[in-house]
N, C-alpha and C positions, 0 to 999 in steps of 0.2 A: 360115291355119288350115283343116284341113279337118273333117267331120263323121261320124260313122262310126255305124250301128245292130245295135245287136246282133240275130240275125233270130230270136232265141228267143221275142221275143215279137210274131212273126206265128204262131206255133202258138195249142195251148191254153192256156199259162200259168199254169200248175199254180203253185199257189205254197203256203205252210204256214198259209196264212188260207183257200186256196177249194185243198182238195187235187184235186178232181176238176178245176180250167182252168175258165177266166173263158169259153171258147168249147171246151167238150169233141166238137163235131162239127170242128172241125180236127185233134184226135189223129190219127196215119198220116199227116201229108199230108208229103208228103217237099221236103229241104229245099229243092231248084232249086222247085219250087211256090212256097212261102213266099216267095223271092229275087223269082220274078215278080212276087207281088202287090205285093212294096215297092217295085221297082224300078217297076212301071207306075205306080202309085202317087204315090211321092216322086220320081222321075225324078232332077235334079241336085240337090235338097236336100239330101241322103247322097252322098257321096264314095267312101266305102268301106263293107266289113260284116264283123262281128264273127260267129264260131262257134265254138264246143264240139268238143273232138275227143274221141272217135268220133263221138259222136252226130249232131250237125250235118253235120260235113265230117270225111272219110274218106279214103282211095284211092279205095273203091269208088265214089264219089260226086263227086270233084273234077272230071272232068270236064264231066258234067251241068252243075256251081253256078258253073263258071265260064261256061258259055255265058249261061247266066240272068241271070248278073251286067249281061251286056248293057256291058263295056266299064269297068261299076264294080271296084276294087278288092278284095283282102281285107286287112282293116286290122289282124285277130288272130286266132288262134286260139288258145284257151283250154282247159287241162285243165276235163273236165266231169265230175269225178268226182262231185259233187251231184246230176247227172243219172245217175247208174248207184245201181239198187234198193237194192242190197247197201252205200250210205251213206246211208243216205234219212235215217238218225239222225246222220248226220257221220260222222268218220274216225276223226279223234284223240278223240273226245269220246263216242263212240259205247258205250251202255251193255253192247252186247253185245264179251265177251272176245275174241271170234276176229275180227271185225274190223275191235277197233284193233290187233291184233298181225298181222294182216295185211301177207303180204311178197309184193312181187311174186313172178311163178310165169317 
């Protein structure tokens, strides 16, 4: 069995109970950051780590998050369409017309 953390919540942790993040002075902190703190941190207790793409892990960024990894795994990555403004109401459920009808470009 292995163990895997997702590193969204070494950020602020914005969630629909505390909109502004449980720790809003980590906004910006970018993700190979966040991968240190866990990784110094939890050392072998996490196996691997979970991210959001774009947001989290990108091209632009992969290879930064993998040096930070420090040898740990990535265990998924995950559409993070939750984390993009433009659904912050949801997708399919969203009261605004244009985008639930929303098509890729």
């Amino acid at each position: 069995m292995k163990t895997s953390l997702g590193i969204w919540a070494f950020g602020n942790m914005a969630t629909r109970f505390n909109a502004g993040g449980y720790k809003p002075e980590l906004s910006g902190v970018s993700t190979a950051t966040k991968i240190r703190t866990a990784v110094d941190g939890l050392g072998d207790l996490i196996d691997d780590y979970e991210f959001h793409y774009p947001q989290e892990l990108a091209p632009a960024n992969l290879a930064e998050v993998q040096q930070a990894l420090a040898g740990h795994g990535i265990y998924c990555v995950c559409s993070g369409l939750h984390l993009d403004s433009r659904f912050g109401k949801g997708a399919f459920c969203s009261p605004d017309d244009a985008t639930r009808l929303r098509r890729s470009a």
